[in-house]
N, C-alpha and C positions, 0 to 999 in steps of 0.2 A: 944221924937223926937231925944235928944241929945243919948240915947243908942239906938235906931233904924238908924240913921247918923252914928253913930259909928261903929255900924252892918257891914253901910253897906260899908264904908271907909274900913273894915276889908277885907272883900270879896273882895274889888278891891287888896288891897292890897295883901292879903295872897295867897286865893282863886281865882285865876280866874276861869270867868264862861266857863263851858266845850264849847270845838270847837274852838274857839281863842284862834293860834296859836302866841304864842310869838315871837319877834327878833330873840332871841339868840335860839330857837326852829328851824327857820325858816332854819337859819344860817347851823345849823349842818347838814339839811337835805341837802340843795345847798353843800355842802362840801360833802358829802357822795353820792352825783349824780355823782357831777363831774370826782370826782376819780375813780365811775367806770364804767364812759363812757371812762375815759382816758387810764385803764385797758382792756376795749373790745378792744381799738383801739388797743392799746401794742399787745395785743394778735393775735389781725387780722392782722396786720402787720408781726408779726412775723411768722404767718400762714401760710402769701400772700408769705414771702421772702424765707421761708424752702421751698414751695409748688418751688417756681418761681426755684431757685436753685435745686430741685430733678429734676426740668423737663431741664432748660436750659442747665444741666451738661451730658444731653444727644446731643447734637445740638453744632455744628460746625455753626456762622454767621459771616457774612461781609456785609458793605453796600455799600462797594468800590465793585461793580458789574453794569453790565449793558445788554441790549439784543443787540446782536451781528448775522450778517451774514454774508453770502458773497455778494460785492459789483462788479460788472464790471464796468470796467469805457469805454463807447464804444463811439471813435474815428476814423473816417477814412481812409480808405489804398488810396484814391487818392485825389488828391486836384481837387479842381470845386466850382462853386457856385452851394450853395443850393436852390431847386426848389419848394421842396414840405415837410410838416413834416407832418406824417402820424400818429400820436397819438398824446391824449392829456396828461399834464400836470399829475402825479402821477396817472396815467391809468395803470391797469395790464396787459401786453401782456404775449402772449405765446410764444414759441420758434422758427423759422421760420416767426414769423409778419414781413413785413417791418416795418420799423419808418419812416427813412428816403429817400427822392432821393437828387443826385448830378447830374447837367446839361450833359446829357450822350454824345454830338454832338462831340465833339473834340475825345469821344474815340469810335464812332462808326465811324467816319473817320478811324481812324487809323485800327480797325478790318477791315472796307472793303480794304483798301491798302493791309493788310498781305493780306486777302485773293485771290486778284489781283495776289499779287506775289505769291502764291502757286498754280494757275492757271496759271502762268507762267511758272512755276517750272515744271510742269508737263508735261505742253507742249513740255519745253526742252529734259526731261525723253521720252518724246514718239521720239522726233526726235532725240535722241542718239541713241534708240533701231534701228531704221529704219537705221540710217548710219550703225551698226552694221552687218544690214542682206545685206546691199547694199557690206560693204567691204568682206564682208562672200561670195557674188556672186562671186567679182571679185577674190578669191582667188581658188576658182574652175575653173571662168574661165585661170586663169594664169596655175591651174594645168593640165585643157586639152589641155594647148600650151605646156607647160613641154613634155607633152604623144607624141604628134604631132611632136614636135622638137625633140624627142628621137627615135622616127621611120622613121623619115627623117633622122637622124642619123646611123640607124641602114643601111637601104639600101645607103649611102653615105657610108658605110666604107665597105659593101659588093660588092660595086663595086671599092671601092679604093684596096679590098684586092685580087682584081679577078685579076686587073691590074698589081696589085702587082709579080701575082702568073705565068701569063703567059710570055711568051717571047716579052724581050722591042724588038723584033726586028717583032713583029708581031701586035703591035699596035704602033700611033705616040705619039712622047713624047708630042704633046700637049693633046690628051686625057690622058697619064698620067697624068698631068697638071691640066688638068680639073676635075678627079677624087679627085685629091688629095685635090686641093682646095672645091669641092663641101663638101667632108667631113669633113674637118676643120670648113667651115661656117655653116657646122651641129650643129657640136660640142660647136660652140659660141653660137647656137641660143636656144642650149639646156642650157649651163648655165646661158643664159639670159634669159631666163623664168623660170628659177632656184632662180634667183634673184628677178624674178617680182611676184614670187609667198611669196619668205619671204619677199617682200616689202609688198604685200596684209595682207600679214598675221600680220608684224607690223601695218596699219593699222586699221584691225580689234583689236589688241589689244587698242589702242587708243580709238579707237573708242566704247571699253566696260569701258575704263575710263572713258568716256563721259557720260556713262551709269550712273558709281559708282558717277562720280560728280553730273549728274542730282537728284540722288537718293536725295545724302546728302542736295542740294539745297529743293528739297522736303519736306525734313528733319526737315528743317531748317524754310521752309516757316509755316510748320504745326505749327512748337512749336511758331512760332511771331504769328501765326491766333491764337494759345491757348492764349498765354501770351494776345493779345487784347482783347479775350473774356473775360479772367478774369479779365483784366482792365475793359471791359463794365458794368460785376457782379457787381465789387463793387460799381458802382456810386449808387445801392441801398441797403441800410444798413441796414442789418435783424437782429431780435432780437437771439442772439446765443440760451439762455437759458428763461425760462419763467422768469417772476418778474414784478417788478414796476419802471415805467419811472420816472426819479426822476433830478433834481440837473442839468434841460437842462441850457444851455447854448447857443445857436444857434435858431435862428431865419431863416425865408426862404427869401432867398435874401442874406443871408451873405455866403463871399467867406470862405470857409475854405480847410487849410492845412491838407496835410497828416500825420495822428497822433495826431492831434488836439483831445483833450478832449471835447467832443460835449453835453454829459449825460450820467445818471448812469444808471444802472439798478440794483435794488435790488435783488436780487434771492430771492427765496419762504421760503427756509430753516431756522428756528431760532432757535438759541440757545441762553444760557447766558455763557458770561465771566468772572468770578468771581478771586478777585485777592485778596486771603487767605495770610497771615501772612506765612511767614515760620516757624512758632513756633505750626501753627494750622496744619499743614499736616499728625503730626505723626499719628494724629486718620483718615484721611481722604483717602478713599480706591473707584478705581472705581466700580461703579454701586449701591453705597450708594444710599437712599432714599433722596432727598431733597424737602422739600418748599419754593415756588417761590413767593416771595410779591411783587407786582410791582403795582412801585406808580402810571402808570396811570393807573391800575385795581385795585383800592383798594379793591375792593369790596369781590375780588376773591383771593384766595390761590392756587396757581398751582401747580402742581406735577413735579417732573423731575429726575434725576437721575447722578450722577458722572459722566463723559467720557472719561475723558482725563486730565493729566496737559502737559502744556509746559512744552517743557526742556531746560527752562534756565527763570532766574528771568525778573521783566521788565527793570531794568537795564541794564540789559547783550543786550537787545535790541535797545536800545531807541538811539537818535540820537548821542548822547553824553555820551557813560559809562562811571561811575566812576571810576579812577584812581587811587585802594586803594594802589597801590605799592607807597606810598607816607609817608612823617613821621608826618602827621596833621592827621592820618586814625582814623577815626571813626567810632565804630560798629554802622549799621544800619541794624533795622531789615526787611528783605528783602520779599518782594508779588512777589509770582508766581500766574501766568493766570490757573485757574483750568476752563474745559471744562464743562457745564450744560447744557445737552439737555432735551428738554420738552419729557414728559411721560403723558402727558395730552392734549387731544382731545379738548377739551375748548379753546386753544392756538389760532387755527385756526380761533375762532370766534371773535378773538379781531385784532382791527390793531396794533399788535405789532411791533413797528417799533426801527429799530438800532439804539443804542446809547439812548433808556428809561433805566433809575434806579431799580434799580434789588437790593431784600435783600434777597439771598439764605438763609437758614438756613439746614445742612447735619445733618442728624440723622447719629449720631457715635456709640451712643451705644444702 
């Protein structure tokens, strides 16, 4: 029993029985796991970082970007209270919609006034022309008195010349007398309807100024009847361009000024504005290929394409430029607005609206 004990004290000790694994067995193995799970990762990592750098050293990104349009901002050409809003709230119109009306009554008064007076005007214009042919009569008739007094003239100096001619002792000196005189008061009667004939004739010149006045009064009346109509036009305010009614302000019943800002309209068109490093431009050329991530489409990558930079930084813009001619001057590196227009049909299916987050990414190389 005491060498069968012994035995078996031996085995424990010396001998352990196969498959029971020891501690310090145990040990090396957890040590030789770990290391090279910590090896794959090393590796994947450094896979992930070469792989990420061959590809992002083609790509030009910024996240200082956003989707940008054109905005109208439409305000009023007359003052009135407003009567009626003809759209709703962020509704798409077309070009020509009305929106708005303005109480039109004070300026269709005024239209029907011009046109009173341009029916006045005309009237004047008809009865200048008529004095015209009236003073036009009288200067005919003044010229067949002229004719008249020149042939009573003509037989008053042929009998002053007969008198003349024959023996004073064979007629009495008052028929000379009477001769002499008839032909003299010829002579006055002819250059007074000499006179009444360039009187006529001033007249009718007058009387075509009357004419040229009425014209201009016509003139005159027409373009106040225009100018009212196009006062009338505006009391209602059409959409110039198609877009989205946006950022109203005005209510019906409120009086509004001319040139008051009423609401926006968004136009249809989007882009993105993207405001690149100036360090990033030297690789960046228009009609480059870009990818558009935009955080309220995560879902989606959209296409787009380079179009344009501004020419000049946004400093050079902004309300307040900086003032480097100064001796505190500090280099700052400076963003220009580079132009991103969508090349992707997909665009249209999202409500992209101005001023969402935009991460362009430009393939450079």
């Amino acid at each position: 029993m005491d060498s069968l004990t012994g035995d078996m004290r031996q085995d424990d000790i010396g001998a352990p029985v196969s498959g029971v694994k020891t501690p310090v067995r145990s040990g090396m193995v957890k040590r030789f796991a770990g290391l090279a799970f910590g090896a794959i990762v090393v590796v994947s990592l450094l896979a992930a970082g070469t792989r990420y750098w061959l590809e992002a050293r083609h790509f030009e990104s910024t996240d200082d970007a956003a989707i940008d349009s054109n905005t109208t901002q439409i305000a009023p050409r007359v003052a009135g209270q407003v009567t009626k809003l003809l759209f709703s709230d962020n509704a798409h119109v077309a070009a020509g919609d009305p929106l708005l009306t303005i109480d039109p009554r004070d300026f269709q008064a005024r239209l029907d006034q011009a046109r009173a007076q341009q029916a006045s005007a005309s009237a004047s214009l008809q009865q200048a022309r008529a004095q015209v042919l009236v003073q036009q009569a009288a200067v005919d008739q003044a010229a067949a008195n002229v004719r008249m007094a020149e042939a009573d003239m003509l037989q008053a100096k042929q009998d002053y010349d007969r008198f003349q001619a024959i023996n004073p002792h064979a007629v009495t000196r008052q028929q000379i007398d009477a001769a002499t005189a008839a032909y003299h008061s010829a002579q006055a009667k002819v250059d007074a309807n000499r006179q009444m004939v360039d009187g006529a004739r001033a007249q009718v010149r007058a009387a075509q100024a009357q004419v040229l006045a009425a014209q201009a009064s016509i003139e005159q009346a027409a373009a106040n009847t225009q100018a009212a109509e196009l006062q009338l036009s505006y009391c209602t305010i059409v959409a110039p361009v198609a877009g989205i009614v946006t950022h109203r302000t005005v209510d019906a019943g409120n009086y509004v000024a001319a040139g008051q800002p009423l609401f926006a309209l968004v136009q249809d068109g989007r882009w993105v504005t993207a405001n690149f490093k100036e360090t990033q431009l030297a690789v960046i050329r228009p009609s480059q290929d870009v990818d558009l991530a935009i955080d309220a489409v995560p879902s989606v990558v959209f296409h787009g394409k380079v179009d344009s930079f501004q020419a000049g930084t946004g400093t050079v813009f902004s309300a307040l430029p900086a003032e480097n001619a100064t001796g505190n001057y500090v280099k700052i590196v400076q963003r220009l607005p580079v132009k991103i227009v969508f090349d992707d049909a997909r665009a249209k299916d999202y409500p992209l609206a101005p001023g969402m987050s935009v991460t362009p990414s430009v393939r450079v190389r």
